[in-house]
C-alpha positions in Angstrom: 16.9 26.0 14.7 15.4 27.4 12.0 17.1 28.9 8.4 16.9 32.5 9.8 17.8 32.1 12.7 20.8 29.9 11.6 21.6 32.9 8.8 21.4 35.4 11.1 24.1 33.8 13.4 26.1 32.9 10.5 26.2 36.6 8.9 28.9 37.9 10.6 32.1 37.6 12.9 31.4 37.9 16.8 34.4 36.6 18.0 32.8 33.5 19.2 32.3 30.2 16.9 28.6 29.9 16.4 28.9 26.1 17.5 24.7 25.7 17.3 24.4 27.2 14.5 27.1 25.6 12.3 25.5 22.1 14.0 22.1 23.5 12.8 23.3 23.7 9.3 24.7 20.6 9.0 22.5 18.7 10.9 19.5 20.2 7.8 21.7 20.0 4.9 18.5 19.7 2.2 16.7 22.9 3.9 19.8 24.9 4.2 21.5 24.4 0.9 19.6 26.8 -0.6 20.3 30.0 1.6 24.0 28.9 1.9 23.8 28.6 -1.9 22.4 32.2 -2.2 24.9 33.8 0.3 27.9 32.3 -2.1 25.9 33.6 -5.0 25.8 37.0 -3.7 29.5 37.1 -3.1 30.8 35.7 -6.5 28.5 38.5 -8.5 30.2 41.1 -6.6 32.9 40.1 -4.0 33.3 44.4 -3.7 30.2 44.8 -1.4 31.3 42.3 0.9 34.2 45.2 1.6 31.7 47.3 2.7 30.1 45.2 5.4 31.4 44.5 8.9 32.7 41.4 9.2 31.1 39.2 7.2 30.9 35.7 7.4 28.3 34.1 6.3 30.2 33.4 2.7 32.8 31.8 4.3 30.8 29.1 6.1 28.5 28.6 3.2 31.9 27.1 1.4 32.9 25.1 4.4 29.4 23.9 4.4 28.5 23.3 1.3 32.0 21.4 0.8 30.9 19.1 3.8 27.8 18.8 1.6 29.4 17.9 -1.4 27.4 20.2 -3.4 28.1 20.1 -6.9 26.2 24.1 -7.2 28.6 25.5 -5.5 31.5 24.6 -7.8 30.9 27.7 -10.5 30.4 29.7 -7.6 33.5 29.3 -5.8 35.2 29.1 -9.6 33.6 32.6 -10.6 34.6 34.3 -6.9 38.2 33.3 -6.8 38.6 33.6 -10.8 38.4 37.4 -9.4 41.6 39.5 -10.1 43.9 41.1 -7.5 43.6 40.1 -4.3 40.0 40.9 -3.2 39.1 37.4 -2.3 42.0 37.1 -0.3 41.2 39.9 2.0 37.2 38.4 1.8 38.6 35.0 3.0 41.8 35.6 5.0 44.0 32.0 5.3 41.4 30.2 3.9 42.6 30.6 0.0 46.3 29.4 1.6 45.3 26.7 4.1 41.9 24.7 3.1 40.5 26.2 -0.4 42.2 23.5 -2.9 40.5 20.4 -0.6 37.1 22.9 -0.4 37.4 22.8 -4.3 38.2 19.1 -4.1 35.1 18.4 -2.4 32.7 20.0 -4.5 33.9 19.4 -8.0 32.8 15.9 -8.9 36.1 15.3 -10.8 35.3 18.5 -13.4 38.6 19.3 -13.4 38.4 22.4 -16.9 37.4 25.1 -14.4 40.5 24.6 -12.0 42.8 24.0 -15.0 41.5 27.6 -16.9 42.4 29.1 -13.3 45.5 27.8 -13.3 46.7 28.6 -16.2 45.2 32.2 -15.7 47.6 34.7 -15.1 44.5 37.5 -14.5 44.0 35.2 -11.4 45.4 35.5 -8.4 49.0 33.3 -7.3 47.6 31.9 -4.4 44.3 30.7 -5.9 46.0 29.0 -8.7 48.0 27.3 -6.1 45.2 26.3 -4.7 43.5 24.8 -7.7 47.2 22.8 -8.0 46.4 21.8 -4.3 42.8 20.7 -4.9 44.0 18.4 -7.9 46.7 16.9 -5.6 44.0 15.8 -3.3 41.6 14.5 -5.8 44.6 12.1 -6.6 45.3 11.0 -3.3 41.7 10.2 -2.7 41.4 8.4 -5.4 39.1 10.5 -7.3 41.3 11.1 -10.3 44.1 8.9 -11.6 47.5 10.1 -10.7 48.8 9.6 -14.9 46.1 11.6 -15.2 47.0 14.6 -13.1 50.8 14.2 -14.4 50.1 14.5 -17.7 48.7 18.2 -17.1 51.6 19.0 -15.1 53.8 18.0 -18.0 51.8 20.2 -20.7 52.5 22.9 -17.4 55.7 22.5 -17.4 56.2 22.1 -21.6 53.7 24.9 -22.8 51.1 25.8 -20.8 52.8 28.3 -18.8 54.5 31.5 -19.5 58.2 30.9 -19.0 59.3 33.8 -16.3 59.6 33.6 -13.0 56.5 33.5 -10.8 54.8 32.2 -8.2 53.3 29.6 -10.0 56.1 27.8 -10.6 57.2 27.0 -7.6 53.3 25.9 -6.6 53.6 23.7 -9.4 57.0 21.9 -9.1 55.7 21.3 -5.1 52.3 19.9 -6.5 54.8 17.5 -9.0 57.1 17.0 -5.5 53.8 15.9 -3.7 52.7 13.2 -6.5 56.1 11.8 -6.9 58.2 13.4 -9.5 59.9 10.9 -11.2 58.2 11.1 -14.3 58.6 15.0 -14.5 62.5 15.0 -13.1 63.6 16.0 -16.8 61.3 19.3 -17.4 61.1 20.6 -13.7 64.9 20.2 -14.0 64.8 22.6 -17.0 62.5 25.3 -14.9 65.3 25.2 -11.9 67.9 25.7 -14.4 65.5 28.4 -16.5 65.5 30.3 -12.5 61.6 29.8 -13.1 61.7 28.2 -9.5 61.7 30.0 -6.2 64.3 28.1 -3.9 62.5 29.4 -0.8 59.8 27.0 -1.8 61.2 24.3 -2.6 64.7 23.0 -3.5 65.7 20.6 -6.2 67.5 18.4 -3.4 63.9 18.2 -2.3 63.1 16.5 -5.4 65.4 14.0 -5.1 64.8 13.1 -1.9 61.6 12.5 -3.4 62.3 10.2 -6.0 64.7 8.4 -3.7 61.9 7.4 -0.9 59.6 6.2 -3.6 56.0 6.7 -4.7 54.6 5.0 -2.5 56.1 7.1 0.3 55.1 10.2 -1.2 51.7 9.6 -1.9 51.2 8.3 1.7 53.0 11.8 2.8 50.8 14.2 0.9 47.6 11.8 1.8 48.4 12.4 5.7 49.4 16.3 5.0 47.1 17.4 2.8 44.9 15.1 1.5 41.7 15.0 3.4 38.3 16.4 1.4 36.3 18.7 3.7 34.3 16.8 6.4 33.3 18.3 9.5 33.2 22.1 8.7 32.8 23.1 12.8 36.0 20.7 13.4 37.5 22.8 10.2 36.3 26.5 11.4 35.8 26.7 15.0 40.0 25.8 15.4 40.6 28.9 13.9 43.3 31.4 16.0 40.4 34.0 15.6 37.4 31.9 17.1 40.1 29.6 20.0 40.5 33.3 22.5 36.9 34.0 22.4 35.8 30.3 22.4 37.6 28.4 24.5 38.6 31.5 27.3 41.5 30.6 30.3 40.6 29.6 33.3 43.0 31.5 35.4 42.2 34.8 36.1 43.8 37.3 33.9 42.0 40.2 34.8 45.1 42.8 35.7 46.6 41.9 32.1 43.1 41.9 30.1 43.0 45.9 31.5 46.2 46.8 29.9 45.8 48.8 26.6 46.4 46.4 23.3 48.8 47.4 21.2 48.2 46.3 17.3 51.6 45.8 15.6 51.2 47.9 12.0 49.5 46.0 8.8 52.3 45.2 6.5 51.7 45.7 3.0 51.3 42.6 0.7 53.8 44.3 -1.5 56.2 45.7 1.0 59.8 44.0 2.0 58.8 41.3 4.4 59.6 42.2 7.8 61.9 38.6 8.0 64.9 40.2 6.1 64.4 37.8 3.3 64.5 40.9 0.5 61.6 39.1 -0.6 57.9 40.8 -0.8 55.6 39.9 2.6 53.1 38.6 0.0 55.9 35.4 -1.4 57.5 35.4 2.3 56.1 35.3 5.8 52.8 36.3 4.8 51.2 32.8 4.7 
């Protein structure tokens, strides 16, 4: 297949996974570097046209791609999209800033860790992607990429001075990231942000810390490896699993016909800001949304 064609089927949501395609790509990772390279370009100068457009895609598998790749290029470009304020690249990228983008950033940064520290310590940049940047450092430890004292000693200088001490999200990303690395060396300041109220107990509790520190590094790292600590490999074994893609995909056998002609009806969009729907009291956005 060649780079058109494999563009042209990567451009926008169908319904269906492009299964050739994405095999195309990675099957020609030299030839189609370039227009995946261009696509994520295009979206990092201005994510705002990609609002316009129906259902594009094509950005979105350029950085599961070029992840797979290991391609060093697209490290400023991802950096540059998702240092965007608000929450634009989350509606451009759905789950994926939540579920995969901290081992997509692991995989392309080549142990250049300044970019995802200036993010994270951003507060112009969004929660979720600064979570994410915690995530990616995480898995660059568990890999074996970046000493662990290494990553602990910038979660202390997080925890000391770095961060602006009032409650938000960030916090409780960070005391999971510490939790996830084995705290032991940190117990003393992420004590001090529980008792500051700087951490979010629907995240993570302090028991949870202990329990940590009581099953041992060891245990811990081998945890987070197994949960979260793969780099991005197969990018169709990554995207075509997806909730969106599995209906139109992989179809039932049995014949559903009667039900498939009843009129859908779509539950109404919550809000990021609104009063999650749980009962929690808490906003959708720092509840049930992800």
């Amino acid at each position: 297949m060649d780079i058109e064609t494999i563009k042209s089927k990567l451009a926008l949501y169908t319904g269906d996974f492009p299964f050739d395609a994405v095999r195309a790509a990675m099957e020609q990772p030299h030839a189609v570097t370039p227009m995946l390279i261009d696509a994520l370009r295009a979206a990092a100068d201005d994510p705002a046209t990609l609002e316009g457009a129906p259902s594009p895609m094509l950005h979105m598998y350029a950085m599961y791609l070029l992840a797979q790749f290991r391609e060093p290029a697209a490290y400023p470009l991802l950096v540059k999209f998702f240092s965007t304020p608000g929450e634009i690249t989350l509606d451009l990228t759905g789950d994926v800033v939540t579920e995969d983008l901290g081992r997509i950033l692991a995989s392309v940064c080549h142990r250049e860790l300044e970019p995802m520290k200036r993010m994270i310590e951003d507060p112009s940049v969004n929660e979720y992607v600064r979570s994410a940047c915690l995530r990616a450092l995480t898995v660059l430890v568990v890999q074996e990429e970046v000493p662990r004292d290494e990553v602990i000693d910038y979660f202390r200088s997080l925890l000391t001075d770095k961060l602006e001490r009032k409650p938000d999200f960030i916090w409780s990303a960070l005391v999971v990231a510490c939790h996830d690395l084995y705290p032991e060396e940190l117990l003393p300041h992420i004590e001090r942000a529980y008792n500051d109220d700087l951490v979010d107990l629907f995240h993570i509790r302090m028991d949870s810390i202990r329990q940590a520190i009581a099953d041992g590094k060891s245990e811990v790292l081998s945890r987070t490896r197994v949960r979260r600590g793969d780099l991005i490999n197969d990018a169709s074994a990554e995207m075509s699993s997806w909730a969106s893609f599995e209906q139109a995909s992989h179809p039932p056998r049995a014949d559903y016909s009667t039900v498939m002609r009843q009129p859908v009806t779509r539950a109404k969009k919550i809000g990021r800001n609104e009063p999650c729907p749980c009962g929690s009291g808490k906003k959708y956005k720092k509840c049930c949304l992800h």
